[in-house]
C-alpha positions in Angstrom: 118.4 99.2 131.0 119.4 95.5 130.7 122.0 93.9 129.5 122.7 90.0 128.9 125.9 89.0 128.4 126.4 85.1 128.0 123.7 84.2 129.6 124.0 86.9 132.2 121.4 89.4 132.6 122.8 92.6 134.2 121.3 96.0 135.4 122.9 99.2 134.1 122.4 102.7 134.2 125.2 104.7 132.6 125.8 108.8 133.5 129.4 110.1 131.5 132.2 107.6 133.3 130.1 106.5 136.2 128.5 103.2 135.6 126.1 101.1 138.1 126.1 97.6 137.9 123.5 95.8 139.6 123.5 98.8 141.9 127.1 99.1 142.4 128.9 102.1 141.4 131.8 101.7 139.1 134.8 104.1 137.1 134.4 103.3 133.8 136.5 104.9 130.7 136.8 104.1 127.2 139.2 104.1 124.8 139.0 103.5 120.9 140.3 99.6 121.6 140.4 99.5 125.9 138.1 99.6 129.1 139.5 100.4 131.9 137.1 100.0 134.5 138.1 100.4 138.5 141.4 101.1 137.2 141.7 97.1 135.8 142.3 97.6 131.6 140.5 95.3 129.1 141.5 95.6 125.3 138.4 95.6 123.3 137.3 94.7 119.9 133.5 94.5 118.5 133.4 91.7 115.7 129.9 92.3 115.1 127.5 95.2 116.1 124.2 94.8 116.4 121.5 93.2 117.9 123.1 91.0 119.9 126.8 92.2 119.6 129.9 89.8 119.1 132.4 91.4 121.5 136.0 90.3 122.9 138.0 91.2 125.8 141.2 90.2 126.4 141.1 87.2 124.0 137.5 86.1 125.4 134.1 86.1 123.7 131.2 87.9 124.7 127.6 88.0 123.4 125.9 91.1 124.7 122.3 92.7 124.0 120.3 95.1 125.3 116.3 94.3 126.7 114.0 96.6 128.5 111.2 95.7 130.7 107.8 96.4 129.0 106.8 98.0 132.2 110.3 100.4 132.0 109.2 103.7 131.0 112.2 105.6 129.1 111.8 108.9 129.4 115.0 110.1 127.7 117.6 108.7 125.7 121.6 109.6 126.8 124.4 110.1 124.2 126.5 106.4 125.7 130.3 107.7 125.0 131.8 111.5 123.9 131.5 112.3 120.3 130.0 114.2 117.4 126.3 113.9 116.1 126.7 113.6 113.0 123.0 113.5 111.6 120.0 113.9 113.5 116.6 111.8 111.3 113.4 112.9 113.9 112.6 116.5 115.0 110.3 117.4 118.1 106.7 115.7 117.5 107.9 112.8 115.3 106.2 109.9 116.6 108.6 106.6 116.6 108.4 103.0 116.3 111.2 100.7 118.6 114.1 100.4 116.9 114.6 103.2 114.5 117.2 105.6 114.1 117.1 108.9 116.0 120.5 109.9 115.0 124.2 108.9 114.2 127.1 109.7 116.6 130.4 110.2 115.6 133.2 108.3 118.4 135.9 106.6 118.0 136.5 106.7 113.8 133.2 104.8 114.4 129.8 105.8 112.8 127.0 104.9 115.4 123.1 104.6 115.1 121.3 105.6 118.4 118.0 104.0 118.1 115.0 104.1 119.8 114.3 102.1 122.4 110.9 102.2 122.5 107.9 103.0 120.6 106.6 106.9 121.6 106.3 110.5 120.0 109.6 112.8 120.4 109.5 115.6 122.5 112.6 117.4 122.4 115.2 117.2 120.4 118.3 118.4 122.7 121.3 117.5 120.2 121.9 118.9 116.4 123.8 118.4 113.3 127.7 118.5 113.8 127.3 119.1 117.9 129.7 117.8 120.0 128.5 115.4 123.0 129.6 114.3 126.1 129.0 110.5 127.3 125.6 110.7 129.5 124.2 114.1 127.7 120.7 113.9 127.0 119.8 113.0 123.2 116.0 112.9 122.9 113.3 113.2 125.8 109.7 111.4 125.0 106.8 112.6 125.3 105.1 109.8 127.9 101.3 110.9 126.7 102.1 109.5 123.8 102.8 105.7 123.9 102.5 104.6 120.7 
Protein backbone atom coordinates (compact mmCIF):
# COMPACT_ATOMS: atom_id res chain seq x y z
CA UNK A 1 0.00 0.00 0.00
CA UNK A 2 0.73 3.68 -0.15
CA UNK A 3 0.67 6.20 1.94
CA UNK A 4 1.02 10.10 1.54
CA UNK A 5 1.79 12.02 4.25
CA UNK A 6 2.28 15.89 3.57
CA UNK A 7 3.07 15.59 0.41
CA UNK A 8 5.09 12.50 0.90
CA UNK A 9 4.25 9.42 -0.79
CA UNK A 10 5.51 6.32 1.10
CA UNK A 11 5.57 2.51 0.49
CA UNK A 12 4.29 0.22 3.31
CA UNK A 13 3.62 -3.18 3.94
CA UNK A 14 2.59 -3.95 7.55
CA UNK A 15 2.94 -7.81 9.13
CA UNK A 16 1.95 -7.58 13.36
CA UNK A 17 4.97 -5.07 14.70
CA UNK A 18 7.16 -5.36 11.67
CA UNK A 19 6.73 -2.51 9.35
CA UNK A 20 8.68 -1.84 5.84
CA UNK A 21 9.14 1.47 4.80
CA UNK A 22 10.22 2.09 1.43
CA UNK A 23 11.82 -1.34 1.81
CA UNK A 24 13.39 -0.82 5.03
CA UNK A 25 12.48 -2.87 7.93
CA UNK A 26 11.31 -1.23 11.06
CA UNK A 27 9.94 -2.22 14.99
CA UNK A 28 6.82 -0.68 15.22
CA UNK A 29 4.42 -0.75 18.44
CA UNK A 30 1.37 0.96 19.30
CA UNK A 31 -0.19 2.19 22.07
CA UNK A 32 -3.73 3.71 22.68
CA UNK A 33 -1.98 7.47 22.46
CA UNK A 34 2.11 6.48 21.49
CA UNK A 35 4.32 5.00 18.65
CA UNK A 36 7.26 3.81 19.45
CA UNK A 37 8.94 2.88 16.46
CA UNK A 38 12.96 1.76 16.52
CA UNK A 39 12.68 2.19 20.09
CA UNK A 40 12.12 6.37 19.45
CA UNK A 41 8.35 7.21 21.20
CA UNK A 42 5.83 9.54 19.47
CA UNK A 43 2.63 10.59 21.44
CA UNK A 44 -0.23 10.34 19.06
CA UNK A 45 -3.64 11.82 18.60
CA UNK A 46 -6.10 11.40 15.39
CA UNK A 47 -8.21 14.68 15.16
CA UNK A 48 -9.97 13.46 12.29
CA UNK A 49 -10.29 9.82 10.71
CA UNK A 50 -11.02 9.37 7.55
CA UNK A 51 -10.11 9.74 4.20
CA UNK A 52 -7.39 11.70 4.41
CA UNK A 53 -6.70 11.53 8.25
CA UNK A 54 -5.82 14.71 10.52
CA UNK A 55 -2.99 13.23 12.72
CA UNK A 56 -0.40 14.76 15.29
CA UNK A 57 2.75 13.67 16.68
CA UNK A 58 4.53 15.21 19.17
CA UNK A 59 2.77 18.65 18.76
CA UNK A 60 3.18 18.37 14.76
CA UNK A 61 0.53 17.99 11.99
CA UNK A 62 0.19 15.28 9.71
CA UNK A 63 -2.18 14.65 6.78
CA UNK A 64 -2.08 11.00 5.84
CA UNK A 65 -4.13 8.85 3.19
CA UNK A 66 -4.02 5.75 1.82
CA UNK A 67 -3.79 5.12 -2.47
CA UNK A 68 -3.25 1.96 -4.30
CA UNK A 69 -1.88 1.47 -7.68
CA UNK A 70 -4.67 0.45 -10.12
CA UNK A 71 -2.29 -2.16 -11.36
CA UNK A 72 -1.86 -3.42 -7.32
CA UNK A 73 -3.68 -6.50 -7.03
CA UNK A 74 -4.88 -7.02 -3.19
CA UNK A 75 -5.35 -10.31 -2.61
CA UNK A 76 -6.18 -10.19 1.08
CA UNK A 77 -6.92 -7.67 3.51
CA UNK A 78 -4.84 -7.83 7.20
CA UNK A 79 -6.47 -6.94 10.60
CA UNK A 80 -3.69 -3.36 10.96
CA UNK A 81 -3.43 -3.47 15.05
CA UNK A 82 -4.60 -6.28 17.84
CA UNK A 83 -8.25 -6.14 18.70
CA UNK A 84 -11.73 -7.60 18.69
CA UNK A 85 -14.11 -7.81 15.51
CA UNK A 86 -16.78 -6.68 16.55
CA UNK A 87 -19.22 -7.09 13.45
CA UNK A 88 -18.47 -8.74 10.42
CA UNK A 89 -21.21 -7.01 7.11
CA UNK A 90 -19.99 -9.49 3.96
CA UNK A 91 -19.86 -13.38 4.02
CA UNK A 92 -17.84 -15.59 1.44
CA UNK A 93 -19.29 -14.78 -2.17
CA UNK A 94 -20.39 -11.15 -1.47
CA UNK A 95 -19.16 -9.23 -4.27
CA UNK A 96 -17.88 -5.55 -3.08
CA UNK A 97 -17.54 -2.13 -4.34
CA UNK A 98 -14.10 0.07 -3.08
CA UNK A 99 -14.71 1.54 -0.13
CA UNK A 100 -17.26 -0.39 1.88
CA UNK A 101 -17.29 -1.83 5.05
CA UNK A 102 -16.15 -5.42 5.52
CA UNK A 103 -16.18 -5.29 9.18
CA UNK A 104 -15.56 -3.19 12.46
CA UNK A 105 -12.63 -3.85 14.79
CA UNK A 106 -12.58 -3.22 18.24
CA UNK A 107 -8.79 -1.56 19.50
CA UNK A 108 -7.95 0.78 21.53
CA UNK A 109 -11.75 1.96 23.15
CA UNK A 110 -11.86 2.76 19.44
CA UNK A 111 -14.58 1.47 17.04
CA UNK A 112 -12.84 0.90 13.46
CA UNK A 113 -14.34 0.27 9.97
CA UNK A 114 -12.02 -1.98 7.82
CA UNK A 115 -13.05 -1.26 4.29
CA UNK A 116 -12.43 -2.48 1.21
CA UNK A 117 -9.80 -1.46 -0.78
CA UNK A 118 -10.86 -2.44 -3.86
CA UNK A 119 -13.67 -3.42 -5.94
CA UNK A 120 -13.88 -7.69 -6.10
CA UNK A 121 -16.07 -10.71 -4.85
CA UNK A 122 -15.08 -12.11 -1.21
CA UNK A 123 -13.70 -15.35 -0.95
CA UNK A 124 -13.15 -16.18 2.46
CA UNK A 125 -14.12 -14.83 5.37
CA UNK A 126 -11.28 -15.71 8.01
CA UNK A 127 -12.47 -13.57 11.08
CA UNK A 128 -16.06 -13.71 13.04
CA UNK A 129 -18.32 -11.90 15.38
CA UNK A 130 -16.62 -11.13 18.80
CA UNK A 131 -13.04 -12.91 17.67
CA UNK A 132 -10.08 -11.70 18.94
CA UNK A 133 -7.19 -10.52 16.27
CA UNK A 134 -3.77 -10.08 16.22
CA UNK A 135 -2.18 -6.99 14.14
CA UNK A 136 -1.22 -8.60 10.60
CA UNK A 137 -3.93 -11.62 10.78
CA UNK A 138 -5.65 -12.12 7.71
CA UNK A 139 -9.33 -10.49 7.50
CA UNK A 140 -10.76 -11.31 4.07
CA UNK A 141 -9.05 -12.98 0.98
CA UNK A 142 -10.56 -11.98 -2.72
CA UNK A 143 -11.36 -13.91 -5.10
CA UNK A 144 -9.00 -12.44 -8.05
CA UNK A 145 -11.51 -14.06 -10.97
CA UNK A 146 -13.72 -11.75 -9.94
CA UNK A 147 -12.67 -8.13 -10.55
CA UNK A 148 -15.55 -6.27 -10.32
Amino acid sequence: MKIEVNGTTYDIEHVGEKVWVNNKELTVKLSEDKIIIEGNAFNIDFIEDGEPSLIIINGMAYIASKSFSKNESIKEIKIPISGKITNVFVKAGSEVKEGVVLAILQAMKMENQIKSPRNGKIKEIKASKNQSVKGGDILVTFDDDRIL
